[in-house]
C-alpha positions in Angstrom: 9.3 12.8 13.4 5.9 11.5 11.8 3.1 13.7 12.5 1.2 10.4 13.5 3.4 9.7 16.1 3.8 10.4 19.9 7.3 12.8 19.3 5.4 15.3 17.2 2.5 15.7 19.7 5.5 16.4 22.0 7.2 18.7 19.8 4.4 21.0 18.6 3.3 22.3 22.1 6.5 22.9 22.8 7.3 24.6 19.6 3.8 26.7 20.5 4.6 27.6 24.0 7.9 29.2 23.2 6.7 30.7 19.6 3.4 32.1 21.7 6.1 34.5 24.1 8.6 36.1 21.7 8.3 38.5 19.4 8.4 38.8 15.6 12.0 38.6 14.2 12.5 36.1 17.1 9.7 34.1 16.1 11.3 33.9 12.9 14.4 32.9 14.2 13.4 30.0 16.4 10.9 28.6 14.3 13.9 27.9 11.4 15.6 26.5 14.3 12.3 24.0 15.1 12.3 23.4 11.5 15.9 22.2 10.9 15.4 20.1 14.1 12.4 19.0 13.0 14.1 18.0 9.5 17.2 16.5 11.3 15.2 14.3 13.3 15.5 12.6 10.1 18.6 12.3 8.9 21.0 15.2 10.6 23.5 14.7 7.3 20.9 16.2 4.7 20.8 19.1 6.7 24.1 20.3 4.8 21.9 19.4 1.8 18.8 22.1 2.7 21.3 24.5 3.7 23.4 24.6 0.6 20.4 24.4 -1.5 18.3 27.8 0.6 22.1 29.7 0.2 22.0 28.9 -3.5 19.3 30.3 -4.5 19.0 33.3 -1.7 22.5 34.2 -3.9 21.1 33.6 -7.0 17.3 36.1 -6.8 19.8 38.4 -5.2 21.5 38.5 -8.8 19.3 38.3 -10.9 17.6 41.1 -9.4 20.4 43.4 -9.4 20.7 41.8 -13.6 17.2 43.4 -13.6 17.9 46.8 -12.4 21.0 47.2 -15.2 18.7 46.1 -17.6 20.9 42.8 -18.2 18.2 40.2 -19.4 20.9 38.0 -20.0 22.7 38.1 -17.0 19.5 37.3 -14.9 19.0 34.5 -18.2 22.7 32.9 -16.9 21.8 33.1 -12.9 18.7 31.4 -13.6 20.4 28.4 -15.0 22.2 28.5 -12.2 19.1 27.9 -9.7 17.8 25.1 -12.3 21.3 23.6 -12.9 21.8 23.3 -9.1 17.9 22.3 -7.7 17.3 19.7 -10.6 21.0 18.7 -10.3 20.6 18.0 -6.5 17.2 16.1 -7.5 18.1 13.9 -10.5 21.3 13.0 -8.8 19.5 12.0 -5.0 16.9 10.3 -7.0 17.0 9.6 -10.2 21.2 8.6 -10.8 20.5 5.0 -10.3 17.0 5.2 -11.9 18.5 6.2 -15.1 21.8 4.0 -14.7 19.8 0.9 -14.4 17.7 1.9 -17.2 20.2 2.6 -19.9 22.2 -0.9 -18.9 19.0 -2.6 -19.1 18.6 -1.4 -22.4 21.8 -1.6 -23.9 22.4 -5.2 -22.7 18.8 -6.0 -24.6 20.4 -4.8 -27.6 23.2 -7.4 -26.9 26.1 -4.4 -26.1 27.1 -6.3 -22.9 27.7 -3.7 -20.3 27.4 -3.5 -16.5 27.6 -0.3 -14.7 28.1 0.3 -11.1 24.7 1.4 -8.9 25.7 4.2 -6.0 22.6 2.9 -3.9 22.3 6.5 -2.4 19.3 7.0 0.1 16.7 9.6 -0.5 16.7 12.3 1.4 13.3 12.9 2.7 11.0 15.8 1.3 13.8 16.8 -1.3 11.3 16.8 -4.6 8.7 19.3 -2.3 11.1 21.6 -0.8 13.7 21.6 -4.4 10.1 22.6 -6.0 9.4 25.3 -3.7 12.8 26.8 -3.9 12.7 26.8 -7.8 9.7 28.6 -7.7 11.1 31.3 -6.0 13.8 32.6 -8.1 11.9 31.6 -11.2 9.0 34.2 -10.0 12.1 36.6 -9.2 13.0 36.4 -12.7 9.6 36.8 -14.0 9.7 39.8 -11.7 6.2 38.5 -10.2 8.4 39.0 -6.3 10.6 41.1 -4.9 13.7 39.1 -3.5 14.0 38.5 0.3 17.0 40.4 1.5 16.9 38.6 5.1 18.2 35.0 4.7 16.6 33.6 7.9 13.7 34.6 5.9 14.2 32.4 3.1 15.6 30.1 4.8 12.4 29.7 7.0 10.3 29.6 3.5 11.9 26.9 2.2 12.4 24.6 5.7 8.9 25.4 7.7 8.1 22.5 9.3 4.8 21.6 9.0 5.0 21.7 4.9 8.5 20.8 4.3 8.4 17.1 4.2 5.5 16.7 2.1 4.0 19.6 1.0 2.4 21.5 0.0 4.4 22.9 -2.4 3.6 26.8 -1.7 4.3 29.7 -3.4 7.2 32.3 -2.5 4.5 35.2 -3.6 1.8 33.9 -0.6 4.2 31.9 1.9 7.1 35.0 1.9 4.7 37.5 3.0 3.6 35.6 5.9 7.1 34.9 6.8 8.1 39.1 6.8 5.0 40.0 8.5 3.8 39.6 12.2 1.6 37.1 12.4 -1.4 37.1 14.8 -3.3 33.6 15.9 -7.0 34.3 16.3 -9.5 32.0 18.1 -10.5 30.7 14.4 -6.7 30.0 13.6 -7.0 28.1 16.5 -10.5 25.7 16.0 -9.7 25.4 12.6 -6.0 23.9 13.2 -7.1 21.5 15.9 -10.1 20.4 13.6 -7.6 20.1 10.5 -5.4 18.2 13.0 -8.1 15.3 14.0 -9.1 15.2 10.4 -6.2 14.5 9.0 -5.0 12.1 12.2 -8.3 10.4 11.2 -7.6 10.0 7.6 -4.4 8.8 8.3 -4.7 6.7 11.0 -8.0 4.9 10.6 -8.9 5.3 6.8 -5.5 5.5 5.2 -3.5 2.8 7.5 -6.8 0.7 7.4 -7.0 0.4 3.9 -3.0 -0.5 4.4 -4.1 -3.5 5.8 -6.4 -5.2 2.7 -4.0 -3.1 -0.1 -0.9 -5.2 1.3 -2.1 -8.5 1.3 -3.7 -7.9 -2.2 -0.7 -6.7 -3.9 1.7 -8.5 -1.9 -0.1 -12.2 -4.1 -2.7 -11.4 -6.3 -2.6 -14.4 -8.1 -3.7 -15.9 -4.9 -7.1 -13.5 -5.7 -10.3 -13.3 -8.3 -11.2 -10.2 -10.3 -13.4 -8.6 -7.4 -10.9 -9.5 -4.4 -8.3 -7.6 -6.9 -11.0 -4.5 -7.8 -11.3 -4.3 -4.1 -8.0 -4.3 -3.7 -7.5 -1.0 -6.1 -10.5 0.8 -4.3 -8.4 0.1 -1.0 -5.3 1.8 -2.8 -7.3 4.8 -4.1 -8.8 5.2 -0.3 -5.7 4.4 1.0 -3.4 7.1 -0.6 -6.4 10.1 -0.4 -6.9 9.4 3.1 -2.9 9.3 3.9 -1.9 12.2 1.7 -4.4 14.6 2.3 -4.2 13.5 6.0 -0.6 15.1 6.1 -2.0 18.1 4.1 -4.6 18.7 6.8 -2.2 18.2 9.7 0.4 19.8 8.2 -1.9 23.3 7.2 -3.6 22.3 11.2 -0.1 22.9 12.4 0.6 26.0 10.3 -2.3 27.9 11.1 -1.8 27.7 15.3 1.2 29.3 13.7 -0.4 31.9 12.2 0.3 30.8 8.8 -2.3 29.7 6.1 -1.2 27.1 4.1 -3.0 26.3 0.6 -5.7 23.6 0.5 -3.8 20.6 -1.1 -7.2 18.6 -1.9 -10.7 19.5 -3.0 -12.5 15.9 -2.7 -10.7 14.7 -6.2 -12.8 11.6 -6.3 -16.1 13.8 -7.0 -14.7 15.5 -10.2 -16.6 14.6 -13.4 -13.7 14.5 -15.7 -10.2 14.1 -15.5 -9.3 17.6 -15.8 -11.4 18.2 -12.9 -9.6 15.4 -11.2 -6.5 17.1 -11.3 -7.9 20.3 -10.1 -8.7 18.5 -7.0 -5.8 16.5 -6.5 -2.3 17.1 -5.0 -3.7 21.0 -5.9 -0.1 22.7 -5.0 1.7 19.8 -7.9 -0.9 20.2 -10.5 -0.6 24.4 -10.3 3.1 24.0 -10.2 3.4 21.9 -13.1 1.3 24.1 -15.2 2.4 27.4 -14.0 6.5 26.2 -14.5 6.0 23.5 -17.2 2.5 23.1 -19.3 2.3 27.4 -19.9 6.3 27.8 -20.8 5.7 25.0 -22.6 3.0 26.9 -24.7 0.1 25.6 -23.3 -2.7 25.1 -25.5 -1.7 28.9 -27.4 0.1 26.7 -29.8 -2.2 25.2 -31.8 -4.2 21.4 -30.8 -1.4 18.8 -31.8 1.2 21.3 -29.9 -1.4 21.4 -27.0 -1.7 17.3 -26.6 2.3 17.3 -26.5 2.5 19.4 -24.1 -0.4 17.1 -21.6 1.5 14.5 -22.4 4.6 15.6 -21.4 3.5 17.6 -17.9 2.1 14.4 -17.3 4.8 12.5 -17.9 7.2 14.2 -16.0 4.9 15.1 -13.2 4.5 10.8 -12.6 8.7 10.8 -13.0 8.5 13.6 -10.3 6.7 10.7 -7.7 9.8 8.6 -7.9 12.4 6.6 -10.0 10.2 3.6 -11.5 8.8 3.3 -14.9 5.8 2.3 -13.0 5.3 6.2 -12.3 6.0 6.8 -16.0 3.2 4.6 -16.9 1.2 6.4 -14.4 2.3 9.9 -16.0 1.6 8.5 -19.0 -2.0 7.1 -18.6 -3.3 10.2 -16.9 -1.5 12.6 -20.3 -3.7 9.9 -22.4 -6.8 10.2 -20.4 -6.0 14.6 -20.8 -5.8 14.1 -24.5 -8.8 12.0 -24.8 -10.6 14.7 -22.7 -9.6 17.5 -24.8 -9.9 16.1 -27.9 -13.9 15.0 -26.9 -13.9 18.9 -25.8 -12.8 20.3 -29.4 -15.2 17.6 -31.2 -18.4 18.8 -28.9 -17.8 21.8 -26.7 -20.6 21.1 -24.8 -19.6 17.9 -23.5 -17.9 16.3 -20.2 -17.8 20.6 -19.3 -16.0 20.5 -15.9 -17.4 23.6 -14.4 -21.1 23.0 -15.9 -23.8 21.2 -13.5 -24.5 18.2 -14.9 -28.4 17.9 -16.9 -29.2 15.3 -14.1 -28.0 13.3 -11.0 -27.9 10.6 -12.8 -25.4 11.5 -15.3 -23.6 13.6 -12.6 -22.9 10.5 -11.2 -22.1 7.8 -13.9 -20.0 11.1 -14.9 -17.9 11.2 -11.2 -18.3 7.0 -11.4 -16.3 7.1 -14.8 -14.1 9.2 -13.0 -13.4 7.1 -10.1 -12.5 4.1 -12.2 -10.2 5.6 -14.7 -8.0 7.5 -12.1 -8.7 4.4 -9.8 -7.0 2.4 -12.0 -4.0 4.4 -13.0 -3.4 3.6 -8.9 -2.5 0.1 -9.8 0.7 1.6 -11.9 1.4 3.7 -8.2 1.3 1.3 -6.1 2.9 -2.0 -7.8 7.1 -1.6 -7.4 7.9 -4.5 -9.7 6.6 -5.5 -13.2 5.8 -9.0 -12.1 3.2 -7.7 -9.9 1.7 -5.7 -12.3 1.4 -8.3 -14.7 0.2 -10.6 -12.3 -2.6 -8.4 -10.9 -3.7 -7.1 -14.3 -3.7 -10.5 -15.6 -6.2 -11.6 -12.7 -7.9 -8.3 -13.0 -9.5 -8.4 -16.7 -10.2 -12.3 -16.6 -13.7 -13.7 -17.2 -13.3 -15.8 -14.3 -14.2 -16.0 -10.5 -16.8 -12.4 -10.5 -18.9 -13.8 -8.9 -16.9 -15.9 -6.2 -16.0 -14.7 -3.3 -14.3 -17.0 -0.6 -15.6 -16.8 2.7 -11.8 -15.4 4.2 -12.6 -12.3 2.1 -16.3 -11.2 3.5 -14.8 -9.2 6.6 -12.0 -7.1 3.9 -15.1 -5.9 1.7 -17.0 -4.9 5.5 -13.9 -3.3 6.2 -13.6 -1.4 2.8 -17.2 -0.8 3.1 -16.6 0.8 6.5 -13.6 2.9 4.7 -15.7 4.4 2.2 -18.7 5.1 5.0 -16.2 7.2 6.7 -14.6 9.1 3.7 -17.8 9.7 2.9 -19.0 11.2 6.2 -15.8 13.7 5.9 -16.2 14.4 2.6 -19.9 14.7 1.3 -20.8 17.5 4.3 -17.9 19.3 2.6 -18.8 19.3 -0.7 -22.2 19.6 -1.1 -21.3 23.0 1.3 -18.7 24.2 -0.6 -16.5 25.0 2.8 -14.1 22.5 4.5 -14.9 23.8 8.1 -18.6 23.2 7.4 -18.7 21.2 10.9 -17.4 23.9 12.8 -20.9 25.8 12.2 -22.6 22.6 14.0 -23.8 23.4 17.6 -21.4 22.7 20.1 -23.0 19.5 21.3 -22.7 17.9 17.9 -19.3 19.5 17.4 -18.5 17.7 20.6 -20.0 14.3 19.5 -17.7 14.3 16.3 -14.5 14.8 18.0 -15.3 12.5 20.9 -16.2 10.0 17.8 -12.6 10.8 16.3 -10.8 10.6 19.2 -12.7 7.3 19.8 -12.3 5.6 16.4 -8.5 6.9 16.5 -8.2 5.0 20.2 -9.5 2.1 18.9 -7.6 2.2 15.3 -4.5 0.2 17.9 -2.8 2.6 15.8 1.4 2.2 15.6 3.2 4.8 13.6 3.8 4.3 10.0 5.2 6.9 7.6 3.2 8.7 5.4 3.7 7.1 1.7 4.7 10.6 -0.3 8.0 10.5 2.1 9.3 8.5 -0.2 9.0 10.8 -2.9 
């Protein structure tokens, strides 16, 4: 059930017009119900999958609560495992078992040990890697004793299946989600306009930016030897366009959704592709991943309290595992990989002169401001290459056509009306995006007049009409 598509626009009124007239404990009750629908719309068969994962680890902050009150640190250590045995388990064996199957026969026959192992081929359930995430960081704050654990399982259970976030993010906390769960939850007038405007944002980003984008990123990657350098560097701008505008379009429908719920979601994205640095990149993108990682990896880790070679280490292998987390391709390593370099880099400039490439600090002048967010753009820009390309042949193929000294300045007549269209693409981003930023506040058109508020959504509305829009699923499904 894509949020893009006509079932969910079905769906969510009806889900509102029940959820409006009960109470509470009842809401509680039939929105799990709407969310395991919702899921099953899917694929009804990983249902038992949810399910047994919510039970597990319901069971398993129970116990190592009660390790907690007899003082049993080892107790809670052992049910612990238990939650990390079971989620990664049910995670590496979904999607990585072939990944790593492959790879080890690959590399075993390049060392001339003939082998050949059998693939299982087993399909992905949707969402797994978000809601696995989530569910981990529930009994891990347990045992940190950061959160009390739910005693009501319908509770839990609705934390770890609520529809708008479950398939994609994203990926919220037990300590902020939970209490909105327990609580009753009242929809205000501003719940309200700033759910339907999150909504036609996100359907906008989605449907004409994103899918747009879709339609110069496939033809590019699909031959690029067919294309010069600048068709190609089009191409990757398409991609970055392409995959801000689609995920942070879920994010904005799915937090739309949540608050003419009640609920307030996290903000997933902060404009990433206005941060100065690469650290400030990742505060901006794919937020609820980025915290995740460092909260449950980079700190227990050690962080950077371990001295600078232990600090780059630990970048590097965040980063790594954060681009295995996107899928089972060493393409996503790479990806990993590039971005932990780029970290490095960044704080090793940061040790060598303090004062330099500072996130937080305004740059000296607009002009370095912007070669500073330009830089940006093109190194994260083209990590996106990596993302995107699901074979090595293509990769090779576009980079080789990327960084020759050949055909910049030619550009065939067929490929005019792809850079308008890009050029349109980054015009609109643009218009979302710079209003927001300079203001500091997402909802900076809701303080417009009414008129002009009125004029932007009949311009949504009419660029979404005329988008001759079809359905497609949102690209982080598959992770």
């Amino acid at each position: 059930m894509l949020f893009n598509s006509l079932q969910y626009f079905i769906f969510l009124p009806l889900v509102l017009l029940v959820y409006y007239h009960v109470r509470h404990r009842t809401q509680n009750t039939f929105l799990l119900i709407a969310s395991y629908f919702f899921y099953g719309s899917w694929d009804y068969r990983f249902l038992t999958l949810l399910i047994a994962s919510t039970v597990v680890d319901y069971v398993v902050a129970l116990r190592i609560a009660a390790a907690h009150e007899q003082g049993n640190a080892t107790l809670a250590r052992r049910w612990l495992m238990v939650s990390l045995v079971t989620q990664l388990g049910i995670l590496g064996f979904f999607k990585y078992f072939d990944f790593f199957i492959g790879s080890a026969e690959s590399l075993l026959n390049g060392l001339g040990i003939s082998v050949s192992w059998p693939l299982l081929h087993i399909v992905l359930p949707v969402g797994i890697s978000f809601y696995t995430f989530q569910s981990l960081s529930y009994t891990i704050d347990v045992y940190r004793r950061q959160l009390e654990p739910v005693r009501r399982l319908d509770d839990f259970a609705l934390y770890v299946a609520f529809f708008p976030q479950l398939v994609a993010g994203p990926i919220e906390r037990a300590t902020t989600l939970i209490p909105q769960v327990q609580r009753p939850r009242i929809v205000t007038r501003t719940d309200w306009d700033r759910g339907l405007y999150l909504i036609l944002v996100g359907l906008v980003r989605k449907v004409v930016i994103a899918d747009g984008a879709a339609l110069l990123v496939d033809r590019t990657f699909a031959a690029p030897h067919q294309f010069g350098p600048l068709q190609l560097s089009a191409g990757l701008v398409a991609y970055a366009l392409q995959i801000y505008g689609d995920f942070s379009g879920y994010s904005n429908i799915a937090r739309g959704s949540a608050l003419l719920l009640g609920f307030d979601l996290m903000r997933n994205f902060r404009h990433p592709y206005f941060a100065r640095n690469v650290s400030d990149f990742w505060r901006r993108w794919h937020i609820s991943l980025s915290t995740w990682l460092r909260d449950y990896l980079y700190i227990p880790l050690g962080g950077n309290r371990k001295g600078r070679r232990r600090t780059y280490i630990n970048l590097m292998i965040t980063m790594v595992l954060g681009g295995l987390w996107h899928g089972a391709s060493w393409n996503f390593v790479i990806w990993g990989t590039l971005h932990g370099v780029y970290l490095v880099i960044y704080q090793a400039v940061r040790r060598v002169r303090p004062a330099f490439l500072k996130s937080r600090a305004p740059s000296p002048s607009m002009l370095g401001n912007a070669l500073a967010i330009g830089c940006t753009f093109v190194l994260s820009t083209f990590t996106w290459l990596f993302f995107r390309s699901h074979d090595v042949a293509t990769t090779k193929a576009y980079l080789g056509g990327l960084f020759t000294l050949h055909g910049w300045l030619t550009v065939p007549a067929a490929s005019v009306s792809g850079f308008g269209l890009l050029g349109v693409l980054v015009l609109l981003t643009l218009i979302i995006d710079v209003p927001q930023a300079i203001t500091d506040d997402e909802f900076c058109y809701l303080r417009a007049g009414a008129t002009a508020r009125a004029f932007g959504a009949a311009a949504a509305v009419l660029l979404l009409a005329l988008s001759g829009h079809t359905a497609t699923p949102f690209i982080y499904f598959q992770f």
